[in-house]
N, C-alpha and C positions, 0 to 999 in steps of 0.2 A: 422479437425473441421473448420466449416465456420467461417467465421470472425466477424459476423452478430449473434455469437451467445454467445458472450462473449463480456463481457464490462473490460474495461481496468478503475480502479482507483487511483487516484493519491493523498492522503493526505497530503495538505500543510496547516491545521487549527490549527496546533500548537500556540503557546504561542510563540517563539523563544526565550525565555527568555535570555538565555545563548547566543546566537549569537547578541543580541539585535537591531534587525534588522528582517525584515519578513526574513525567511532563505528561503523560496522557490522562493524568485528573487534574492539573492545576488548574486555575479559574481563570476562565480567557471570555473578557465581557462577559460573565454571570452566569458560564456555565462550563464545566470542565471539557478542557482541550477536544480530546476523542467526542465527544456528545456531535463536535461538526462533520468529521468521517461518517459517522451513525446514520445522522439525518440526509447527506446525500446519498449514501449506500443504500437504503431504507427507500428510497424514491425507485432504484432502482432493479433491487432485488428481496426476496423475501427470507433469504438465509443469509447472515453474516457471521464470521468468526474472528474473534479478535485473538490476537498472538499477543502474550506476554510473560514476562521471567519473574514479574514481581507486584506483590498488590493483588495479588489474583483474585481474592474474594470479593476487595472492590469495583476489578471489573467485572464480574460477575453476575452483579447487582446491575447492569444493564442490560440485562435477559439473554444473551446469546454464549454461544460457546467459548471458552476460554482455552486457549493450545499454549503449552510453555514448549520452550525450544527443545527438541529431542538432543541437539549440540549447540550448547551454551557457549557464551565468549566469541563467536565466531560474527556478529552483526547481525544485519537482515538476511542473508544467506540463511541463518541460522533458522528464524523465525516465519521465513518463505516457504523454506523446506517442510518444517512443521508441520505452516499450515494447507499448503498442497495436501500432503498426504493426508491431512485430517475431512479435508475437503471432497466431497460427492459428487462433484462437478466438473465436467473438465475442462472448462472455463471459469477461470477465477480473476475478481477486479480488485485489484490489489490498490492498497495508499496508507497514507503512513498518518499517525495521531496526531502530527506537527503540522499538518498544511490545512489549515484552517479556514480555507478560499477556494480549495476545489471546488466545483459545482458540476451539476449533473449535465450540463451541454458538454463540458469536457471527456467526462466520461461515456459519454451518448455517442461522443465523436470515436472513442477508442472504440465502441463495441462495433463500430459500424464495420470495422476491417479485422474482427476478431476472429470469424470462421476461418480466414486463407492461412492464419498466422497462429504459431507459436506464443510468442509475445506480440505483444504490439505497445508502445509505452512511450508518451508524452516526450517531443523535443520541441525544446525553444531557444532565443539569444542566441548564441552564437555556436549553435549545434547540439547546446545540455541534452544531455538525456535524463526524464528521469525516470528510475528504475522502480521506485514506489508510486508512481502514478499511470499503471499500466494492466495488461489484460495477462495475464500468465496461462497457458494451457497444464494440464497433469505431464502432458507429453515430455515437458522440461525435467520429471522428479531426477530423472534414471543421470541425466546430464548434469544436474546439481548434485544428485549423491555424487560422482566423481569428482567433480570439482572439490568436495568436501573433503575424501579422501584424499584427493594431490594437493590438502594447505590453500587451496588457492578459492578465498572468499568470498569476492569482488563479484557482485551482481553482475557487472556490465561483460564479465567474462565469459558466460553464459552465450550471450549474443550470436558471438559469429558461430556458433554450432548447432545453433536451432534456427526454427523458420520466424525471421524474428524483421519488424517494420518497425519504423520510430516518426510519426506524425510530429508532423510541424507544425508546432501553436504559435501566432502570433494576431497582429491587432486584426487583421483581416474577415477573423472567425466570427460570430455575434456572441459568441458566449466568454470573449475573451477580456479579461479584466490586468492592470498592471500588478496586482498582488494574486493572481492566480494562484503559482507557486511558492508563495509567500510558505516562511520556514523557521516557526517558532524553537529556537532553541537556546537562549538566555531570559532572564528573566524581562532584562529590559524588554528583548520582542514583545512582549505579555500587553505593554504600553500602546502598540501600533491603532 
């Protein structure tokens, strides 16, 4: 697939509550959290936009587009929504500033089943899905605006109303590692 035909996004509009601190620039081994989203996004496409509520000038300073949430307080809904519609693409590789261990086999695996589907988005353990390590189509916006409007936030919501697969990671894969989904959100994680 071109490169040119997928957008790479990077959700750092979080709250950080728990880390108390913006979590997508704190320093995680010598270089701020988001910089590891970048670098595998970066392998795999040539446009990224990163969503965020707060700090904006300093994510900025990492050369690509910056989307704050159009409806704030509401989570990743919020910042997914955003950045769909800010995005030129109708495949978009979505992952979140906290998981620090994605790597681009994983994502190579999502794009492989990206054309039949909707979403397509990372399961492992004992079923997880995760909602931020996934391939999002535009086709979703019109179905996320309504969720919006009926209150009802919850990414995984979405699902049964679009064309929507959920691959199974485990040790099996060659790209599969035990901190894959590894999910920086106190300060202690910063430690691992």
């Amino acid at each position: 697939m071109d490169e040119n035909q997928l957008t790479g996004i990077i959700l750092s509009g979080g709250k950080s509550s728990r880390m108390g601190r913006e979590k997508g620039l704190v320093n995680f081994r010598g270089k701020p959290l988001i910089s590891y989203s970048i670098e595998v996004l970066k392998q795999l496409t040539g446009t990224i936009i990163i969503g965020a509520n707060n700090n904006l000038e300093e994510y900025k300073k990492f050369g690509f587009d910056v989307v704050n949430d159009e409806v704030e307080g509401i989570g990743p809904m919020g910042g997914l929504l955003s950045t769909l519609r800010y995005s030129t693409t109708d495949k978009n590789l979505v992952v979140s500033c906290d998981t620090p261990f994605i790597n681009s086999g994983l994502l190579q695996y999502l794009m492989r089943y990206m054309q039949d589907y909707d979403i397509v988005a990372a399961s492992h353990g004992n079923g997880k899905t995760e909602p931020l390590c996934a391939i999002y189509s535009r086709n979703v916006i019109p179905v996320m605006e309504k969720k919006v409007n009926d209150g009802v936030f919850k990414l995984r919501s979405i699902f049964q109303e679009v064309r929507y697969r959920a691959l199974r990671v485990d040790t099996s894969l060659p790209f599969y590692t035990n901190r894959l989904f590894y999910n920086v959100n106190i300060p202690e994680d910063l430690n691992i």
